[in-house]
C-alpha positions as CSV (number, residue, x, y, z in Angstrom):
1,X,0.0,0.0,0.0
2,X,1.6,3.1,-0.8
3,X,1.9,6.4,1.6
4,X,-1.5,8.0,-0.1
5,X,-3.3,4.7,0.0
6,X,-2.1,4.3,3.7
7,X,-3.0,8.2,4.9
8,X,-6.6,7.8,3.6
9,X,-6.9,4.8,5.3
10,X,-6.0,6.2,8.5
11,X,-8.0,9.3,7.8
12,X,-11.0,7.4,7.0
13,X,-10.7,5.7,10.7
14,X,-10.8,9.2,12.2
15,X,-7.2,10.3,12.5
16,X,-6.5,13.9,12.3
17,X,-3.2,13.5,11.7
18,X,-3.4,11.9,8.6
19,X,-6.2,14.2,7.5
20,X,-3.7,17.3,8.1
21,X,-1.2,15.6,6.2
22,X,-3.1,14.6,3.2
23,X,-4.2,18.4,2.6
24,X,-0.8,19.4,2.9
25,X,0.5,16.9,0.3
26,X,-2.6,18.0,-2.0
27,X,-2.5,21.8,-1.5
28,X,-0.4,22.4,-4.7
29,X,-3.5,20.7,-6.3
30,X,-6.1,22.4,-4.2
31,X,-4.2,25.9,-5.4
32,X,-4.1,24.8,-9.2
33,X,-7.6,24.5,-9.3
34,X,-8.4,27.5,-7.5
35,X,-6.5,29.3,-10.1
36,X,-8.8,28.5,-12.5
37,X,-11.6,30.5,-10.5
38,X,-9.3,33.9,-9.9
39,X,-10.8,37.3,-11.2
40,X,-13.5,37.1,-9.9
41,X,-13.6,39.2,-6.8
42,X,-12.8,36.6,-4.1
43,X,-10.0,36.0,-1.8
44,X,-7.9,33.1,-2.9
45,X,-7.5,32.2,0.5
46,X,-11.4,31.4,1.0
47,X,-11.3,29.4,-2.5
48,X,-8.4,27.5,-1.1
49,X,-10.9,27.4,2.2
50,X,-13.5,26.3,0.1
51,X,-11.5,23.6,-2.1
52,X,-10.0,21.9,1.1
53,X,-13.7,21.2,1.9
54,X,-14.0,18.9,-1.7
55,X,-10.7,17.6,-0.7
56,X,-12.1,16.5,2.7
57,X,-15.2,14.8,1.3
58,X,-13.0,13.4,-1.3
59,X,-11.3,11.5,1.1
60,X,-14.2,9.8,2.8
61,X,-16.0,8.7,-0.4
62,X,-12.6,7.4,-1.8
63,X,-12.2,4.0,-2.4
64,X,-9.5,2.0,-3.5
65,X,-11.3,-0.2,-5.8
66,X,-12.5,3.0,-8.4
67,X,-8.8,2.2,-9.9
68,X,-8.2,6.0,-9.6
69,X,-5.4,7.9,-8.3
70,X,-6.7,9.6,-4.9
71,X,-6.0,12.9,-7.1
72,X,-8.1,12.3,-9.7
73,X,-11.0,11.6,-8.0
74,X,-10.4,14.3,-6.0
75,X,-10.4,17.2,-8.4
76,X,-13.8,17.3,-9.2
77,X,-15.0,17.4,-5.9
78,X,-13.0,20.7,-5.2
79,X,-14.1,22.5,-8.6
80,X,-17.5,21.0,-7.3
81,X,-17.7,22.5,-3.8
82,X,-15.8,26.0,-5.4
83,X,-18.6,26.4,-8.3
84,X,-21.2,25.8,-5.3
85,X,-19.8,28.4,-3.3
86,X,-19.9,30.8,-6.5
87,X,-23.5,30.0,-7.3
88,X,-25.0,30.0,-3.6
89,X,-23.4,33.3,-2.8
90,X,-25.2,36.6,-2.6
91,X,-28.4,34.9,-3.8
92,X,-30.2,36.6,-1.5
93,X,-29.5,40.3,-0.9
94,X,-28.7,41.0,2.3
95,X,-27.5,44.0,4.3
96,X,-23.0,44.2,4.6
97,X,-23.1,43.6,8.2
98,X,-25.3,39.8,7.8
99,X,-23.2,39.9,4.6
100,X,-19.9,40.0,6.2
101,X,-21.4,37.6,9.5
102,X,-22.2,35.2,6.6
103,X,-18.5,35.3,5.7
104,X,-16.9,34.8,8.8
105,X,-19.8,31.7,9.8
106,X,-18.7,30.0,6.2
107,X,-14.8,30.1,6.7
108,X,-15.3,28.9,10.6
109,X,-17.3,26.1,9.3
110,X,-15.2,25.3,6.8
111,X,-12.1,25.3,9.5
112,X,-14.3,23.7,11.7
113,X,-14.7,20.6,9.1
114,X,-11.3,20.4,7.9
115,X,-10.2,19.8,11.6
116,X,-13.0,17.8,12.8
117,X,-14.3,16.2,10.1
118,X,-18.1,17.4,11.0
119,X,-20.2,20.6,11.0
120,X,-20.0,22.9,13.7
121,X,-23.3,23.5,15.9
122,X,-24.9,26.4,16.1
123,X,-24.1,27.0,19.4
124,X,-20.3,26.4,18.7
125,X,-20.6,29.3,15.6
126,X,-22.3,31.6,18.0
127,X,-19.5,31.1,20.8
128,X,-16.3,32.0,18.3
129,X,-18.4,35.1,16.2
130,X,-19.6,36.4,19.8
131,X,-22.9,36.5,18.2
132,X,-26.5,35.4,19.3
133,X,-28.5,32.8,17.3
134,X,-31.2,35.5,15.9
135,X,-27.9,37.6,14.3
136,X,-26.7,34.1,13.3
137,X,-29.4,32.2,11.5
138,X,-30.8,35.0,9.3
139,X,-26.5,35.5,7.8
140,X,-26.7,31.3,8.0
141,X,-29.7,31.5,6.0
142,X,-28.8,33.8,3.5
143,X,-26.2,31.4,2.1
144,X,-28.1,28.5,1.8
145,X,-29.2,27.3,-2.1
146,X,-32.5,28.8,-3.1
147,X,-35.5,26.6,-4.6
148,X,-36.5,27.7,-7.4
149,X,-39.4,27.1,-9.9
150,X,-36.3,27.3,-12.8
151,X,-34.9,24.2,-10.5
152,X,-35.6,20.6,-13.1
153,X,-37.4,17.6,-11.6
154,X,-38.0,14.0,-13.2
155,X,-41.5,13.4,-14.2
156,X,-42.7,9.6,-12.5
157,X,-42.6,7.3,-16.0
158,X,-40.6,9.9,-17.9
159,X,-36.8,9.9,-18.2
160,X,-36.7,13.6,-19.1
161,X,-36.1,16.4,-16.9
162,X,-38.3,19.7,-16.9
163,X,-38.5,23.1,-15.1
164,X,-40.7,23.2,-12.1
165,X,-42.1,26.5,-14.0
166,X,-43.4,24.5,-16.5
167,X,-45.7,22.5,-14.1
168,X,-47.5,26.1,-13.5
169,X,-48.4,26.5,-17.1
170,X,-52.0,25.5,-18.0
171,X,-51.7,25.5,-21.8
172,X,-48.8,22.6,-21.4
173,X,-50.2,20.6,-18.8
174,X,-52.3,17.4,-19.3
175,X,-55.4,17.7,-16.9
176,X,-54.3,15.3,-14.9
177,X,-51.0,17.4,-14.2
178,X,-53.2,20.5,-14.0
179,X,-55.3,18.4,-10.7
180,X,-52.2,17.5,-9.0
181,X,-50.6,21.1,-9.3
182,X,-54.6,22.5,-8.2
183,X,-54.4,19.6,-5.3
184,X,-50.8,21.3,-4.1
185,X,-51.8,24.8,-4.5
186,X,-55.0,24.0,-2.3
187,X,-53.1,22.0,0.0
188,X,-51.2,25.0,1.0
189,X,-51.8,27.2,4.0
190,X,-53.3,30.4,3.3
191,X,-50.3,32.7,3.5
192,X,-48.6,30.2,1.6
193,X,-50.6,30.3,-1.3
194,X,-50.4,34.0,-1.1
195,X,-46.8,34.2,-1.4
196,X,-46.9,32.1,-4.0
197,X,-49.9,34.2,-5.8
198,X,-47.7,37.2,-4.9
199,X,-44.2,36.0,-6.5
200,X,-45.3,33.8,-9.6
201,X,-48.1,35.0,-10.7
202,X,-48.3,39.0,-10.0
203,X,-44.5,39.0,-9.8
204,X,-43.6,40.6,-7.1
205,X,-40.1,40.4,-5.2
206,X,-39.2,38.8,-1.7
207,X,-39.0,42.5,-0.2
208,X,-41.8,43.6,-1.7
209,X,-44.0,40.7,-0.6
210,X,-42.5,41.0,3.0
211,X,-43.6,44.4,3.4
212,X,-47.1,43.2,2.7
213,X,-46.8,40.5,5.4
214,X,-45.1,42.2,7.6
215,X,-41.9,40.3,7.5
216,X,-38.4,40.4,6.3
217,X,-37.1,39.5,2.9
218,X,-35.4,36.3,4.4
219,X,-38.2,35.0,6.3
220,X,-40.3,35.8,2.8
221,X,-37.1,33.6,1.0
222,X,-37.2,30.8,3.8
223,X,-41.0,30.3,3.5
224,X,-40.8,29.8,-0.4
225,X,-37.7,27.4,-0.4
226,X,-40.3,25.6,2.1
227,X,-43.3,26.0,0.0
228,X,-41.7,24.8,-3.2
229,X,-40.2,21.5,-1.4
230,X,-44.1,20.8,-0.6
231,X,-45.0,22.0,-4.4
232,X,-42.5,19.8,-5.9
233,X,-43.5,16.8,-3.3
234,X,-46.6,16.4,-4.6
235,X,-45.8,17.1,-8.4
236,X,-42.6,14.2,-9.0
C-alpha cells in the first residue's frame, strides 16, 4: 500500500493526523484548481478554504477499488464545492453587516470541518463570532441554495427532466398534471398560497412581498424554499 493509499486509510478511521497531512501533500493541487476561479472578486485564501472542503469529502468517499489515483477523483469534488460556493453566494441580498457575518460563519465552518471532520453546531458558531443565534441564522440562511421554480425535476414514467415552471403552465399541462398542481396549490396554507400568488403570478419580489406581510425579505425567502419542497413533493 503506498503512503496516499495508507494516509486515507488512517483518515478514514478518524485520525486527524493523517487528515492534516493529506491536505498538505494536496494543497499544490487544491491551489491549481483555485487558479482557475481567480478574477472574480474573491480572496484566494477562502477558494483554497473552500476547495480543502471537496478535498475532505473526497477522502471519505474514496475507495480504492474505483482504480483511480486519490487525485483524480479528487479534483472534481473541489471544482465541485468551489462552483457551489460561486452559485449560492449573494443569492439573496442582504445587508454588509449579515453579509460580512455570513463570511466569517462560512470560513469557521469550513475550518471547523477540515479539523473535525463534522459541522459545527450552532451554538459552537455563536461562541467564536460572539454572536446570538437571531444575528446568526438569518446570515446562516442567506447562504443557503435557493429553490427555485427554474430548478428541473424527473416526471414519474418519464426519463426527461423539466423546469418546475413548466408545471405552473395550463396551456402545457395534461389535466391530470393540471389536478395534482390545483391539489398542491389548495393544500397550502393560506399565507402560503399568497406568497406564491404574490411572486409567480403578480410578480412581485421577496422585499416587496414581506412588506405586505409584515416580515423580512429572508423570512419571505425561507417560507418559499419551504413552500416549493411541498410544491415539488406532490408534483414528481
Amino acid at each position: 500500500m503506498d503512503d496516499m493509499s495508507e494516509l486515507i486509510k488512517r483518515a478514514q478511521n478518524g485520525d486527524d493526523e493523517a487528515k492534516a497531512e493529506i491536505i498538505s501533500k494536496n494543497s499544490g493541487l487544491i491551489w491549481s484548481v483555485v487558479k482557475k476561479f481567480t478574477g472574480r472578486g474573491y480572496d484566494g485564501e477562502d477558494l483554497f478554504q473552500t476547495g480543502a472542503v471537496g478535498l475532505i469529502k473526497s477522502i471519505y468517499r474514496f475507495n480504492p477499488d474505483f482504480g483511480v489515483k486519490f487525485s483524480t477523483y479528487a479534483v472534481p469534488m473541489i471544482i465541485g464545492e468551489i462552483k457551489r460556493f460561486l452559485r449560492d453566494d449573494g443569492i439573496i441580498k442582504v445587508s454588509r453587516k449579515t453579509k460580512t457575518l455570513a463570511v466569517k460563519a462560512r470560513l469557521f465552518s469550513q475550518s471547523y470541518y477540515i479539523k473535525n471532520g463534522k459541522a459545527p453546531t450552532v451554538r459552537e458558531m455563536c461562541d467564536e463570532l460572539e454572536v446570538n443565534e437571531d444575528e446568526l441564522l438569518p446570515a446562516l440562511e442567506s447562504s443557503l441554495e435557493v429553490e427555485s421554480l427554474y430548478q428541473k425535476i424527473t416526471l414519474p414514467n418519464s426519463t426527461d427532466d423539466v423546469f418546475l415552471i413548466d408545471r405552473f403552465n395550463a396551456d402545457k399541462g395534461s389535466d391530470d398534471e393540471l389536478m395534482l398542481l390545483r391539489t398542491a396549490l389548495n393544500e397550502l396554507e393560506a399565507e402560503e398560497k399568497q406568497i406564491i400568488m404574490m411572486r409567480y403570478f403578480d410578480d412581485r419580489t421577496q422585499s416587496e412581498i414581506g412588506k405586505r406581510l409584515n416580515r423580512s425579505q429572508v423570512q419571505v425567502s425561507r417560507m418559499e424554499k419551504k413552500i416549493l419542497c411541498k410544491i415539488k413533493e406532490k408534483l414528481v
